[in-house]
N, C-alpha and C positions, 0 to 999 in steps of 0.2 A: 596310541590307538591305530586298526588297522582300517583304511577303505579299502574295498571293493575297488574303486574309480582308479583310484592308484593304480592299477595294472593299465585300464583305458588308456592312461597319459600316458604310462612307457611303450606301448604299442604304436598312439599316436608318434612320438617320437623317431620312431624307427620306419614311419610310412615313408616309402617314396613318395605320395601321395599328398604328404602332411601341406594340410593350409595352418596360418595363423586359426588357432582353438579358443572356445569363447565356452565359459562353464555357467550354465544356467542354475538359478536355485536361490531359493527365498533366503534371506535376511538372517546372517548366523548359522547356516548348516553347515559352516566348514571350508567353504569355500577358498580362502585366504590361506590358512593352514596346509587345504590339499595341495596348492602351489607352492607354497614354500617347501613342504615334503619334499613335493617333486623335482625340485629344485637339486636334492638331492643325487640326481641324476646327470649334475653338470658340474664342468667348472668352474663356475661361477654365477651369480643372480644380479640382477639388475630389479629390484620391485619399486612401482610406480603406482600411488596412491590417486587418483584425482581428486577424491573428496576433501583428505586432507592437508594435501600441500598444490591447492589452487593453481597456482604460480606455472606449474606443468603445463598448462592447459593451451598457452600464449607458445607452446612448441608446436603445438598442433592447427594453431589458427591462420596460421599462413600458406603456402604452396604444400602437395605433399610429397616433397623430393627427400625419399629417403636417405641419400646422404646426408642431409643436413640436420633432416630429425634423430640421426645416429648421433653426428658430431652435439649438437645439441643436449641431447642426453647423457653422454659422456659427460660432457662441462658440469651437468647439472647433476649430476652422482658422485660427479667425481672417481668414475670405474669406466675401465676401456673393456668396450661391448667388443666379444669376439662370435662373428655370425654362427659357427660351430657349436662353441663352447658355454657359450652364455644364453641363457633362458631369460628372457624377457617378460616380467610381469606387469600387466595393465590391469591395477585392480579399481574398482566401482569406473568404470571404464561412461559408463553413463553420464556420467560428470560433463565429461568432455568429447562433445560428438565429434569435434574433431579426429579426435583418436579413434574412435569407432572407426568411420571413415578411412582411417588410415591403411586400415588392416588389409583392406583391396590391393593397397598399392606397395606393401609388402609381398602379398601373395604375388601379384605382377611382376615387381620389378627388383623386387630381395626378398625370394622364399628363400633363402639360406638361412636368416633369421627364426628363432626357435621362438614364437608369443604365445603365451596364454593370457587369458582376458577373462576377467566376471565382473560381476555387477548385480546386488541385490532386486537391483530396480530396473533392472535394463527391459526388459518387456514393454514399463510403462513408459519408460523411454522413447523406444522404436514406436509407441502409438501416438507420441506426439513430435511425429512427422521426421523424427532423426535421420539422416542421409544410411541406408545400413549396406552394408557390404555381401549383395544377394549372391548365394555359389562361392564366396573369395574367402570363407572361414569353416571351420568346422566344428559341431557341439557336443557338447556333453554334460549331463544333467545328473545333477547332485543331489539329494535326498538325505533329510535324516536319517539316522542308522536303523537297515535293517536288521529281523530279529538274528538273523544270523552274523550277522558285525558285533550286535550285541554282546551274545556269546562269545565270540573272540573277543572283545574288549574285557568280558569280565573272566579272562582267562579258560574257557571253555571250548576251546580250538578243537579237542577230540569230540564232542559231544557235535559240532558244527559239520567237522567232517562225516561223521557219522550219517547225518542227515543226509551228507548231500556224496553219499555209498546207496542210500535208497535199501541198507539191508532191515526191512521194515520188522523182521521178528527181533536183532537187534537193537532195534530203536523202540521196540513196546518193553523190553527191559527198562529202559530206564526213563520212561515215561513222566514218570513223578517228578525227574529232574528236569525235563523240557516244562512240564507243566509250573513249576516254579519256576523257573526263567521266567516264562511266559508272561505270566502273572506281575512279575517284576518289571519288564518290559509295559506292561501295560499304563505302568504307573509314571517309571523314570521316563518312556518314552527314544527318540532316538535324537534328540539335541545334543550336539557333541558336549556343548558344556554341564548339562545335566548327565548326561554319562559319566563324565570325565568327572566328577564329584561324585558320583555313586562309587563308581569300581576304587574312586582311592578312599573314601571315608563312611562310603555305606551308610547315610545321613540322608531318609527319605528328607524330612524337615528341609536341608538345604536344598535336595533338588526340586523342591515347591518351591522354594524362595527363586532358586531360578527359573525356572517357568515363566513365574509372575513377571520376573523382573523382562523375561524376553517380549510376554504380549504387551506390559507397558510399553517396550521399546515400539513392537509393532504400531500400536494404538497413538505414539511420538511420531511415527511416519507417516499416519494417515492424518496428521494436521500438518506436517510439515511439508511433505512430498505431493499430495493431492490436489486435487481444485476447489478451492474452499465451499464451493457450493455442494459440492457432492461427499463432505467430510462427514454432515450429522449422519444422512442415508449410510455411508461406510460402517461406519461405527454400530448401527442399528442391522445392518446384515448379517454383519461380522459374530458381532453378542446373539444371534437370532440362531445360529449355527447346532450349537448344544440340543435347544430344545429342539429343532425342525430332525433332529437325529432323532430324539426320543421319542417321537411318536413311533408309534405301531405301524404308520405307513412314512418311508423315511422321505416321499417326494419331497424337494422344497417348495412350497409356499408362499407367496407374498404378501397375502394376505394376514398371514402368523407375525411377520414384523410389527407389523400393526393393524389396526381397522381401517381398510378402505385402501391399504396398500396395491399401486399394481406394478407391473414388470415395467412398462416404460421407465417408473420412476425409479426403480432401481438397478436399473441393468448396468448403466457407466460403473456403477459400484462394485458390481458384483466383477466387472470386466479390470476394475484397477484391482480385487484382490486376488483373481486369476494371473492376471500379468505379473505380480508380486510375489506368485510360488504360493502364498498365504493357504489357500482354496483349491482343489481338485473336482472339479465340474465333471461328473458321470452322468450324461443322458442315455435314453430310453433306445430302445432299440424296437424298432413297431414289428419286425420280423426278423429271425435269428436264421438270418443268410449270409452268404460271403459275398462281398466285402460290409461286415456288419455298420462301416459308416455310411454305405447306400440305404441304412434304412433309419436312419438318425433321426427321433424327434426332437427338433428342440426343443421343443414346447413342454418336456417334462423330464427333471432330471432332479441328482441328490448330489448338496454340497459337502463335503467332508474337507479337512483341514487338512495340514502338511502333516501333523504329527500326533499323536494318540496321549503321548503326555501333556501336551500341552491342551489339548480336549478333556482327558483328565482334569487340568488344573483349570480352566474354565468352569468345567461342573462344581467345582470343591471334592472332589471327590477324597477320600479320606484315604492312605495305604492300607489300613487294618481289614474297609471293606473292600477294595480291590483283593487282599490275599488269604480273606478269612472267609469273606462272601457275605450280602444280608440279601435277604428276601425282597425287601423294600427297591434294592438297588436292582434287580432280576430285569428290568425291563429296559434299564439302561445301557445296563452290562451289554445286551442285544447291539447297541448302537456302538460302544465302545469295541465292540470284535468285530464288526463291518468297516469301520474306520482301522484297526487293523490289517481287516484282510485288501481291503483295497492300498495300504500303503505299503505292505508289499508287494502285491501287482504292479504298482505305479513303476517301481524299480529295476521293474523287470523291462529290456527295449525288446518297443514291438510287439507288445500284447496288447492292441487294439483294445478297450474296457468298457460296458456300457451293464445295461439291466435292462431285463423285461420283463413285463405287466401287463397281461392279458386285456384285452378291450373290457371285457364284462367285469372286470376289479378283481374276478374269484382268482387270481393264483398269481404270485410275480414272483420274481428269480432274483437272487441280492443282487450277481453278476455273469454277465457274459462276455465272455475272453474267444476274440480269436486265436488257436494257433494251432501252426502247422496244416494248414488246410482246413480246420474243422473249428466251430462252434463248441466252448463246453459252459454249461450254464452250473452257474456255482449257487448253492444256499450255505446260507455261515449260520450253526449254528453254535450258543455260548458255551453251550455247556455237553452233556454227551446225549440231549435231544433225539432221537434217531426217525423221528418221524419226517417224511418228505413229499408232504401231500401236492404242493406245488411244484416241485421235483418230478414227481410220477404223472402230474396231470402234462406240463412241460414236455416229460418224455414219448407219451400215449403220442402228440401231436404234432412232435416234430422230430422224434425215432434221430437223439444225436450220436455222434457214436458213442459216449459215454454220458453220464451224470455226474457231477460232483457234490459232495455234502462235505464241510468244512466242520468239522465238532472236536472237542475234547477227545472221542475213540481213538482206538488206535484203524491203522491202515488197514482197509478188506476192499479185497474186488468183486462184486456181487454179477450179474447178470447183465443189469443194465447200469447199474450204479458203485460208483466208487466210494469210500471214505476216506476222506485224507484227513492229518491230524490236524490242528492248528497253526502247532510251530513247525509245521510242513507245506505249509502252502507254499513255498516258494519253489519247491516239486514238483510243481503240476505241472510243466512237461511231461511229468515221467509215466501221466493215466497214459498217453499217447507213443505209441510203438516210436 
């Protein structure tokens, strides 16, 4: 399978610039895999587990004199680290703040040394008080597969390029074929290992099975890794997710968890499964000006998960009605293409992401994306909808330079408004000269 990020690293690589690199990204997206890939790129690998071979940890607890942590390593791999040649991996790196730490005084005193570093949990980490190396590393953030990795994973590399040529009367030919992708996508999701069992055995059935088995694991880390006290609260935000999607108005609520829920009592919770990757927190935006986090509410936002199958497999959602459609399912599907479109946004660096909602409740916008200078406020809709009455009310009063509408159609550029397709949204540079 191909990433994306894969190119980031060999770039990273080749900077004169390069600090020790640290790959951000929730629990199973790959992370492990992309290093050892990349690995590919050397003479040889040195990989260093913390979580599963403890023992490491006692190299890090003492002075941080990179000679010694080199000689050190060597004994204990049993391979002679060449600073050039050899790639250094520090995996679940959280384990051992020690090594966290470290990575300053590589940058210091042997950037010759080639490190990459992850850590499913590292965020919650750094929030309990870990010494972290501010300015001395550099990142890069991992994501489920998007829809266009997808495509390339399940052989459809022309169909991917296509897209991203923007020849839009080309791309309404084959339409049909983006739309089932799509469709598929909605369900497997972009978990590398539910992918990686679809494209060899095409076994919806097994990639539920895995799904399940991933949020078990999750639901294993929020007793294991957490503060005990705040583990029922986790669990009960976490399961609250699905439905706070499928209302008609997607704010979350705290109240919806339970009766007499408030934010106090949940916010550590909400803030360990942000730090976890788990969660994607898009707050409100009170007015849709640059820089749109000057105008940040906090006070009202929508939680959306890392990945769309695995939301899928939360609801139970069944393959037949994701690719056949029920009427019954019409209001959910809404929720399921937002959580979509924002998790292709999220992949994108540098597009600033929020929503807006008019004071008076009459008109809110799914998304508002900074880029390139300008505000473009996005509405998704499921299906080929074309109506855009919060769109036009949005546009009347704040004249952006375009609109966006996200639907099933195919691409038009109207007056004030745009159409972009679905399995296009990763395009939207391209409304913008």
């Amino acid at each position: 399978m191909k990433r994306t990020e894969l190119q980031g690293l060999i770039e990273w690589k080749h900077s004169p610039q390069r600090k020790p690199l640290i790959i951000r990204g929730a629990r199973q997206v790959g992370k492990t895999w992309l290093m050892k890939t990349f690995a590919g790129e050397y003479a040889s690998m040195v990989y260093l587990n913390f979580e599963s071979n403890p023992r490491l940890k006692t190299i890090f607890t003492g002075d941080f004199d990179i000679e010694r942590i080199i000689k050190s390593l060597n004994i204990e791999t049993g391979t002679s680290i060449s600073p050039a040649a050899t790639l250094l991996i520090f995996d679940e790196i959280q384990e051992a703040p020690g090594a966290l730490t470290s990575l300053k005084y590589f940058y210091e005193n042997a950037p010759q040394y080639n490190i990459v570093a992850a850590g499913s949990l590292l965020g919650v980490a750094l929030h309990n008080h870990t010494s972290f190396p501010v300015g001395k590393v550099d990142f890069l953030d991992l994501h489920p597969f998007s829809f266009p990795e997808f495509l390339i994973a399940m052989g459809q590399q022309q169909l991917a390029d296509l897209l991203n040529s923007r020849d839009w009367v080309m791309i309404k030919t084959f339409r049909e074929k983006y739309i089932g992708f799509l469709k598929q996508y909605y369900y497997v999701g972009g978990m590398p290992e539910a992918v990686l069992a679809f494209i060899t055995r095409s076994d919806f059935r097994e990639v539920r099975d895995i799904q399940k088995r991933i949020l078990a694991a999750y639901e294993q880390d929020f007793s294991k890794h957490a503060p005990n006290e705040i583990v029922p609260r986790i669990r009960m935000l976490w399961n609250s997710i699905p439905s706070q999607l499928a209302k008609e108005n997607r704010k979350f609520i705290f109240s919806h968890i339970k009766q007499g829920a408030r934010a106090r009592d949940y916010e550590l919770a909400m803030s360990w499964l942000i730090d976890c990757g788990l969660i994607h927190k898009i707050n409100r935006a009170a007015k849709p000006a640059i820089p749109l986090k000057a105008y940040e509410d906090f006070s009202a936002f929508k939680l959306y998960l890392s990945d769309i199958g695995l939301l899928a497999a939360m609801g139970d959602i069944d393959v037949r009605t994701l690719l056949e459609g029920n009427t019954i399912f019409q209001e959910f599907k809404g929720a399921l293409t937002e959580q979509y479109v924002l998790q292709q946004l999220i992949t994108q660096k540098d597009w600033a992401t929020y929503y807006w909602s008019a004071d008076n409740g009459k008109a809110e916008i799914d998304f508002l994306v900074q880029l390139k200078g300008e505000i473009l406020p996005i509405e998704v809709k499921a299906e080929e909808n074309l109506k855009a009455k919060s769109l036009r009310i949005f546009n009347q009063q704040f004249k952006p330079f375009t609109a966006v509408r996200c639907s099933m159609s195919d691409f038009r550029k109207e007056d004030w408004l745009t159409n972009l397709p679905l399995y296009a949204i990763h395009e939207l540079a391209a409304v913008i000269p």
